[in-house]
N, C-alpha and C positions, 0 to 999 in steps of 0.2 A: 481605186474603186470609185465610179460615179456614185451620187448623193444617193441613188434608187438602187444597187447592185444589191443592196441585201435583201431586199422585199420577194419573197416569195412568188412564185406567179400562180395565183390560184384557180377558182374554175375561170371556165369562160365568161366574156363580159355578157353573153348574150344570157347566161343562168340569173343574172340580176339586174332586177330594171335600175334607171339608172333616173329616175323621179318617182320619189316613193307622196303620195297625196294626201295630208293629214285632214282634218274635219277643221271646214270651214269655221272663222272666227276661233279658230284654237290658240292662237298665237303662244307659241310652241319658243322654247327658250334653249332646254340640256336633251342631250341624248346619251344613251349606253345602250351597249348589244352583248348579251349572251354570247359565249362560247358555241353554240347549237344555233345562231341568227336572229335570235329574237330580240326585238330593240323594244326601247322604250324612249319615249318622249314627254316630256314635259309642259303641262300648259302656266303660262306667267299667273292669271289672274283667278283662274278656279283651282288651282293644284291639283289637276287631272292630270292620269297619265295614261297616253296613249300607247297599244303595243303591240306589234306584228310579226310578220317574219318577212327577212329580207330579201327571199325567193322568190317569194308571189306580188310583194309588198303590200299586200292586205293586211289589215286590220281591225283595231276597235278599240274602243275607250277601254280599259281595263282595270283603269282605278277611278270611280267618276267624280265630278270636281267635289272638294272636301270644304267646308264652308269655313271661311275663316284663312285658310291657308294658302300656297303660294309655290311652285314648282319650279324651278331658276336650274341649275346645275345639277347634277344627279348621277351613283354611280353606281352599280351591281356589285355584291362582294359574290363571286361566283361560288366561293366556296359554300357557301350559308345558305343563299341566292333570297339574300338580301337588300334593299333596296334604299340608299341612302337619297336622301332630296334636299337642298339647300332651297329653306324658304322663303327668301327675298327679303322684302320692308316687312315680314310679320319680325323678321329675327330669328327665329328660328328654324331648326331643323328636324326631318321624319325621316322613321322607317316604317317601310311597308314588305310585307311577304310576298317576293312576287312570283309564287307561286299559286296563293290565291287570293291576292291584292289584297290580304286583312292590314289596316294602319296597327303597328307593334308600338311605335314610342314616336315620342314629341319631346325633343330638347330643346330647353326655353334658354337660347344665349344672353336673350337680352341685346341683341347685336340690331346693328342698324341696318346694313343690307348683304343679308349672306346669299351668297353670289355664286358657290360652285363649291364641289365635296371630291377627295380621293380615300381612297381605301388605302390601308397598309398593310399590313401582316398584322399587326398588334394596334391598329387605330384609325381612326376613321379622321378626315381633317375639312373644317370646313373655311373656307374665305369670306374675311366681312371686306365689301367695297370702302364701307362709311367708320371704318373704327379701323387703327392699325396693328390687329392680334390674329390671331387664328384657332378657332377651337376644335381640340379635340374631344370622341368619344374614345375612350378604351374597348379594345375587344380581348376578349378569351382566347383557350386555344384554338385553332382553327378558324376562327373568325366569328368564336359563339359570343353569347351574354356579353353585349355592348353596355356600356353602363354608362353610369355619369358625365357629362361633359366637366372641362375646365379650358380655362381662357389661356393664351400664350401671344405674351407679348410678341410685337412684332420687332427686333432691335437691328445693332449693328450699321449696315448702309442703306438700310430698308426709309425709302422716302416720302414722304405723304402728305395729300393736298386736302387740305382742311373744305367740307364740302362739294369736292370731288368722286368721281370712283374711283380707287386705287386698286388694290390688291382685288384680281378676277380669276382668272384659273387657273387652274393648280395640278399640280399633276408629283408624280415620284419616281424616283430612280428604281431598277430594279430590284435591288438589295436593300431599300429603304431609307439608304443611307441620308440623302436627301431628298428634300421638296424643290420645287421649280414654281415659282408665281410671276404674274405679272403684273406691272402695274398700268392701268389702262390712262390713264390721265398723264402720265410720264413717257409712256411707250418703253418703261423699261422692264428689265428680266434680273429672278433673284434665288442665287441657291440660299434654301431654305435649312439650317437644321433642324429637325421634324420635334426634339427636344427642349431644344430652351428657346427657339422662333428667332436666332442670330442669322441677319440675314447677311450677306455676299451680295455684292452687285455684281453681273454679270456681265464684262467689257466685247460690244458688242462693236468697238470702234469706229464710233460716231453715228451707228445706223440706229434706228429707232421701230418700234412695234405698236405707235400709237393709235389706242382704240382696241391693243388688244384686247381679245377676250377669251372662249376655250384656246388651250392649248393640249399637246399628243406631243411626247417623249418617246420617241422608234428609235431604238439603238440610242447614238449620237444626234440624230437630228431632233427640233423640233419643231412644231408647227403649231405658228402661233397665228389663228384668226384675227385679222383685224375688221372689226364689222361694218363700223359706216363706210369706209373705204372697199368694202368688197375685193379683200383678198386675205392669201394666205401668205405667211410669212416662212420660209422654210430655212431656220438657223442651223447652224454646223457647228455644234461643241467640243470643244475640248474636254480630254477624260476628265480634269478636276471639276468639269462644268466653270470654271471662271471665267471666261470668254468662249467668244461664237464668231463664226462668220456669215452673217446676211446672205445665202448662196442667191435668194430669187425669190419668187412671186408665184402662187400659182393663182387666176385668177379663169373667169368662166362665167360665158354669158348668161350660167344661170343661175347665179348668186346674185341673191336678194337680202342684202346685209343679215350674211351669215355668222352666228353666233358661239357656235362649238360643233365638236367635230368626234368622230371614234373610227376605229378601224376595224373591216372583218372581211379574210383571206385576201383578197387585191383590190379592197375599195378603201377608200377613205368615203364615208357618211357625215355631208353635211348637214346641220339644220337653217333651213331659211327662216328668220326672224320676223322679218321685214318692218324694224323701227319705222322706215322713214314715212310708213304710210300710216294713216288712222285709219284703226281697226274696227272694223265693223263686223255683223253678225255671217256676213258671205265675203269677206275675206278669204283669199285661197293661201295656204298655206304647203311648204313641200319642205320632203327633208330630199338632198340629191346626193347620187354617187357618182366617186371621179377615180376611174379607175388605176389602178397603181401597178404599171407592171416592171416586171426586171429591166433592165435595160438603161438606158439615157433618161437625163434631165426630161429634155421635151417631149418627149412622149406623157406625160406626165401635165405636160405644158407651165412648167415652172420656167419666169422667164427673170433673167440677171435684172439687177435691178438699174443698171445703165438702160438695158433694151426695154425693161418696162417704161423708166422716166419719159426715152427718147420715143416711145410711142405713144405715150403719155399728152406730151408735149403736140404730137401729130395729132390726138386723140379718138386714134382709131386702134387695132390690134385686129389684123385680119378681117378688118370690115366692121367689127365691134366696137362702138363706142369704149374705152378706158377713161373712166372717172376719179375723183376721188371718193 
């Protein structure tokens, strides 16, 4: 079975644009999409979040910036439809109803830069870059009355660069059994128990994820953004999750150091960040879709990371400049 055989092939590519255009100066950080298409996006410096549907790709503000606050990672608990948001350098982390954007709660970690949030069955989990724990909120049955936060060390093989970004997105098995983070300053990956934060290093043999940032758990694979490099990283795990194999790269002329990523029927939805440029009030900003269909690697345009290097090195890919 090639890396893509299990991916569903859903509507036509032509049913969804495939550059969706957020409001200028938004600079746009996490994204999640509804079961039904409707995405949300996040803005870094006013904690707005933006939300449309991935049809038309229209939109609008739909939570407007919150004062004080800060929107980085962010994740739907669809069952609630709920809205979790990792709040950068405030520390903390919100919910909002996003059904009709009302803010619910504000958990004060006390954390240095929380970074990105998964939902579980029974817990919400959030990633601090700058500290090495991970906090959860409890949920109820169903995914109701989230309540208090508590801290969870981060142990085990789990490594950290004092004054770096470490620990970025996070993601979970489907059973819950495990978490999966990364660490962006290492370029490494780490199964997580979601319990007492014992982490696993995850033997990637010898390849590296540096810069990652969101990451997507589909089946066995996953995909781990690396942003200033503008690509994706697409790892092959083994069932225990203790090792992976580096399959390839998917990379795209129109990734603009891309920061996290979600899936809905045969897209993968990127958000363009775009770090490397200073942000101004007409700054464009996009989130893009790259379409996922059954079939081969390249169709896909995931390329081994020999054939990335060695085009690398040429620095072109089909007439496109390939950077770091």
């Amino acid at each position: 079975m090639s890396l893509l055989s299990a991916y569903p092939v859903g509507a036509e590519d032509s049913t969804f644009p495939s550059i969706i255009s957020l409001p200028n100066g938004f600079q746009p950080e996490g994204i999640d999409i509804s079961s039904d298409g409707q995405f949300y996006v996040g803005s870094i410096p006013t904690g707005a979040i933006y939300s449309g549907d991935l049809r038309t790709g229209q939109g609008s503000v739909f939570i407007p910036a919150q004062a004080g606050r800060q929107a980085l990672g962010l994740k739907l608990d669809q069952r609630t439809d709920l809205l979790y948001v990792a709040g950068g350098s405030t520390g903390n982390g919100y919910v909002y109803n996003a059904t009709n954007g009302s803010s619910l709660a504000e958990y004060t970690f006390s954390g240095g830069f929380v970074n990105d949030v998964v939902v579980a069955q029974n817990a919400v989990y959030f990633t601090d870059s700058f500290r090495p724990v991970l906090y959860r909120v409890s949920l109820g049955s169903g995914g109701s009355d989230p309540s208090g936060a508590t801290t969870i060390p981060l142990g085990g093989d789990f490594s950290f660069v004092q004054g770096s970004f470490n620990a970025n997105g996070i993601d979970i098995t489907p059973n819950g059994k495990f978490l999966i983070i990364v660490n962006s300053t290492l370029g490494t990956l780490y199964r997580v128990d979601p319990e007492t934060g014992n982490a696993r290093l995850i033997n990637l043999g010898g390849a590296s994820v540096l810069n990652g940032d969101g990451i997507l758990l589909e089946g066995q694979t996953l995909f781990v953004i690396q942003n200033q490099m503008n690509k994706i990283a697409a790892i092959q795990l083994d069932r225990d999750l203790t090792s992976g194999i580096l399959v390839g790269y998917i990379t795209d002329a129109m990734f603009q150091v891309p920061t996290t990523l979600a899936r809905f029927a045969d897209g993968l939805y990127i958000v363009n960040a775009r770090f490397d440029v200073t942000p101004t009030p007409t700054t464009e900003y996009t989130v893009i879709r790259i379409e996922v269909p059954e079939g081969s690697m390249g169709s896909l345009g995931i390329r081994t990371p020999e054939l990335y290097e060695s085009q690398k090195m040429a620095n072109v890919w089909g007439g496109i400049k390939v950077s770091n």
